[in-house]
C-alpha positions as CSV (number, residue, x, y, z in Angstrom):
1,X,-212.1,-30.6,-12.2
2,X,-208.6,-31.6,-13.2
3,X,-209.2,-35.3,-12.9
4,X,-212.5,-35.3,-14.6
5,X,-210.9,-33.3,-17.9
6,X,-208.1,-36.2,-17.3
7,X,-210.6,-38.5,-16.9
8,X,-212.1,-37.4,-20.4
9,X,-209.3,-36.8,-22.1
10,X,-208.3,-40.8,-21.6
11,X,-212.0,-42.1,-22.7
12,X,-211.3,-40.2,-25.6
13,X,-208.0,-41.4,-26.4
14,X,-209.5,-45.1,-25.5
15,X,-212.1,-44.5,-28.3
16,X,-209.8,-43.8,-31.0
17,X,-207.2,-46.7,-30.1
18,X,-210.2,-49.0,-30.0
19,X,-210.6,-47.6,-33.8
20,X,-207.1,-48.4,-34.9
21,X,-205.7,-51.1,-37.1
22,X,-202.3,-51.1,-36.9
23,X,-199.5,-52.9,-39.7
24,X,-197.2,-54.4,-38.8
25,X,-194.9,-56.7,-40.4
26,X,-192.2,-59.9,-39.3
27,X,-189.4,-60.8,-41.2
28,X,-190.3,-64.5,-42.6
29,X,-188.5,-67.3,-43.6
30,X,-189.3,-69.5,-47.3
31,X,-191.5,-71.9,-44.7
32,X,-193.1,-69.5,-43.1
33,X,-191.3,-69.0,-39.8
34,X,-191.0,-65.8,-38.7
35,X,-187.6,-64.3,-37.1
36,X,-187.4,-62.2,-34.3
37,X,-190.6,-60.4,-32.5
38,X,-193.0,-57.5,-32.0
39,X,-192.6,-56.2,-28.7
40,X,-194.5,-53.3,-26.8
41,X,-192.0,-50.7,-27.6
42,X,-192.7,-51.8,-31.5
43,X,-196.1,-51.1,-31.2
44,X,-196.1,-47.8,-29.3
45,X,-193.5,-46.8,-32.2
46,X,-196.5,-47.8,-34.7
47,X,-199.0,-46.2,-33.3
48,X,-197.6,-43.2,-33.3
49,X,-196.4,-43.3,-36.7
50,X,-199.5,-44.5,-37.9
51,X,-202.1,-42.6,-36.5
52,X,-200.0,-40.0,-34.1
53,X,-201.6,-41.4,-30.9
54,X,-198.5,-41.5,-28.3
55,X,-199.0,-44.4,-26.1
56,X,-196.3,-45.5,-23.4
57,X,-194.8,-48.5,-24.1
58,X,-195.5,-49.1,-20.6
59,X,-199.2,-49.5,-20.9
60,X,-199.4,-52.2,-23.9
61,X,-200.1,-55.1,-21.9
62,X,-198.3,-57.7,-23.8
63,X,-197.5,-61.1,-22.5
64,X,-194.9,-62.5,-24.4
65,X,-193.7,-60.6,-27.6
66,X,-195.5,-61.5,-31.0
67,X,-193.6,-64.1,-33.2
68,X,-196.2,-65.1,-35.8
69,X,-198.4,-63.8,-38.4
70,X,-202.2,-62.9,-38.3
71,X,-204.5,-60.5,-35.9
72,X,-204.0,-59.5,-32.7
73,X,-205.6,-57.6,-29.8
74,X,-203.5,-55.7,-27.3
75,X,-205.0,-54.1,-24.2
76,X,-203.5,-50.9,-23.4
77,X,-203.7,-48.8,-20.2
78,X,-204.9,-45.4,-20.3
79,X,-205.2,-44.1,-17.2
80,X,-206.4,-45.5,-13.9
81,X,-209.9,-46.4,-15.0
82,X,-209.5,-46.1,-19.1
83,X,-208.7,-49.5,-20.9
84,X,-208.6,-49.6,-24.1
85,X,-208.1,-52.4,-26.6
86,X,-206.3,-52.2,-30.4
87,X,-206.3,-54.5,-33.6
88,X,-202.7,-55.1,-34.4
89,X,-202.4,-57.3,-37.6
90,X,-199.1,-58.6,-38.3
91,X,-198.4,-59.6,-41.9
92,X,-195.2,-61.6,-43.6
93,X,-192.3,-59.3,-44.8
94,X,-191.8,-59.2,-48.4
């Protein structure tokens, strides 16, 4: 009964990630290049401050940090079985 309440509670966590749109911004330079990187830890941190789901930084499948500009989608791990998958837009810093 445990698992299956588990079970639940990650398909229902998966269904509000897969509604998020997270902000996020990279410091730019006057030609556009961006300057350091959103990393896994970055996002968890944004999530929670932007919607108050807590998410390990552990289970954001990200390859190689971001370093440019535009829209993203990041897989993240819920549980075992429960995938989920966010919109993370990254904009230029003012």
């Amino acid at each position: 009964i445990r698992e299956a309440a588990e079970l639940k509670a990650a398909e229902d966590k998966s269904s509000a990630i897969r509604k998020l749109v997270i902000q996020l911004e990279l410091t730019t330079g006057q030609t556009g290049k961006t300057f350091g990187a959103i990393t896994a830890a970055d996002i968890a941190k944004a999530v929670e401050e932007q919607s108050g789901i807590v998410i390990n930084r552990h289970d954001i499948v990200l390859e190689k940090p971001i370093k440019q500009t535009g829209e993203f989608k990041v897989d993240v791990h819920i549980h075992g079985e429960v995938k989920s998958t966010l919109t993370l837009v990254v904009s230029p810093k003012a």
